[in-house]
Short mmCIF file of the C-alpha atoms (twelve columns), coordinates in Angstrom:
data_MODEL
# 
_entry.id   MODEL 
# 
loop_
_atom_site.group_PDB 
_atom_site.id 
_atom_site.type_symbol 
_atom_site.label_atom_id 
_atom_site.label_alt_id 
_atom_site.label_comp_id 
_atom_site.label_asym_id 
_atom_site.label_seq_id 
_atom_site.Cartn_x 
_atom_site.Cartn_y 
_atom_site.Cartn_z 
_atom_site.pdbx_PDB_model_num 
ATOM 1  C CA . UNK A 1  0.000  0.000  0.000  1 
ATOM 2  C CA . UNK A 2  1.203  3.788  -0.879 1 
ATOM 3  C CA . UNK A 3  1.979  5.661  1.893  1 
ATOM 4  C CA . UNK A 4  0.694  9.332  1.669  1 
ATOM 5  C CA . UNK A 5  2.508  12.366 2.431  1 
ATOM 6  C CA . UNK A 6  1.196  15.275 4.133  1 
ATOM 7  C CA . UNK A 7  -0.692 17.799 2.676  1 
ATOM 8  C CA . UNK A 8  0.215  21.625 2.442  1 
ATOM 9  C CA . UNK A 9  -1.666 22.867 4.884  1 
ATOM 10 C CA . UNK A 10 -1.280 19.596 7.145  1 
ATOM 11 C CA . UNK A 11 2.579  21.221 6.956  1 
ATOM 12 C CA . UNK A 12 1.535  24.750 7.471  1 
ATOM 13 C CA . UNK A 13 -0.114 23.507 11.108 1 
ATOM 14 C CA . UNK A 14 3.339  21.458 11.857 1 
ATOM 15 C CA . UNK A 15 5.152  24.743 11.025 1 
ATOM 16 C CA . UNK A 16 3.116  26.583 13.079 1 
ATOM 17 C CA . UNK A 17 3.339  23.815 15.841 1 
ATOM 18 C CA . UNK A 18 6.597  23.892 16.037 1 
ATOM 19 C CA . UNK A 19 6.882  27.540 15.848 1 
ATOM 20 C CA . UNK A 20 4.586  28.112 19.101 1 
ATOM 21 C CA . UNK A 21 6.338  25.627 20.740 1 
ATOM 22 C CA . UNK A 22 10.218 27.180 20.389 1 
ATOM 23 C CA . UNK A 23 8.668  30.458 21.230 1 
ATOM 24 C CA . UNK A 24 7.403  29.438 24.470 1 
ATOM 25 C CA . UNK A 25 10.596 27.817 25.131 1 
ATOM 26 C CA . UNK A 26 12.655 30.784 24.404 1 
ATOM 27 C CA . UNK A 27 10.599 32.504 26.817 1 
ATOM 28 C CA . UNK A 28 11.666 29.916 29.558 1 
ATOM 29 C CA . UNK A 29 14.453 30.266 31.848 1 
ATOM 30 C CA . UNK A 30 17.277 27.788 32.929 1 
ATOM 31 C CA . UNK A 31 16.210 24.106 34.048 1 
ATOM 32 C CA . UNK A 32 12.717 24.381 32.403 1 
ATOM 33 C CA . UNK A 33 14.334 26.138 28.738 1 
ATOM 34 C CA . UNK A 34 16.335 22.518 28.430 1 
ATOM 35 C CA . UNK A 35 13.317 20.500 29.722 1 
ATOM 36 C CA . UNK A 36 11.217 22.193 26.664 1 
ATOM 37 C CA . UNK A 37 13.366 22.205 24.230 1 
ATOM 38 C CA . UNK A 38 14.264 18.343 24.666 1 
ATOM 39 C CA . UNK A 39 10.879 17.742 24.564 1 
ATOM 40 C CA . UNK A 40 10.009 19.451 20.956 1 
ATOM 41 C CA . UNK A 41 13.324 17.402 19.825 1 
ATOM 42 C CA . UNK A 42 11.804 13.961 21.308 1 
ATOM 43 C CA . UNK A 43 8.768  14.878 19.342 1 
ATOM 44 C CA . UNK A 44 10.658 15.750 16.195 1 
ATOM 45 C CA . UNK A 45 12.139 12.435 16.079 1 
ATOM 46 C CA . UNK A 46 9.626  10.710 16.802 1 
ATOM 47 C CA . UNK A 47 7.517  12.136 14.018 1 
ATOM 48 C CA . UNK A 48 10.881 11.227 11.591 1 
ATOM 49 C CA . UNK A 49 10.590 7.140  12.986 1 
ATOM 50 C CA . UNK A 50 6.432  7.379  12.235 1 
# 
């Protein structure tokens, strides 16, 4: 069976996603910045193994 790819806007949302997300990490400070941002690269990776 073909797998399908996203569509364009199913990429726009991931893009946007991904943008909220870094942007409330930036706003974090110390122990909780690292603790964000190693979550939104678990998830990235985890989307990339799907």
């Amino acid at each position: 069976m073909k797998e399908m790819g996203m569509t364009d806007s199913q990429f726009k949302a991931f893009v946007r996603f991904l943008i909220d997300a870094l942007e409330d990490a930036r706003e974090e400070k110390g122990e909780n910045k690292d603790k964000k941002l190693d979550k939104i690269l678990e998830n990235l990776q985890s989307s990339l193994e799907d």
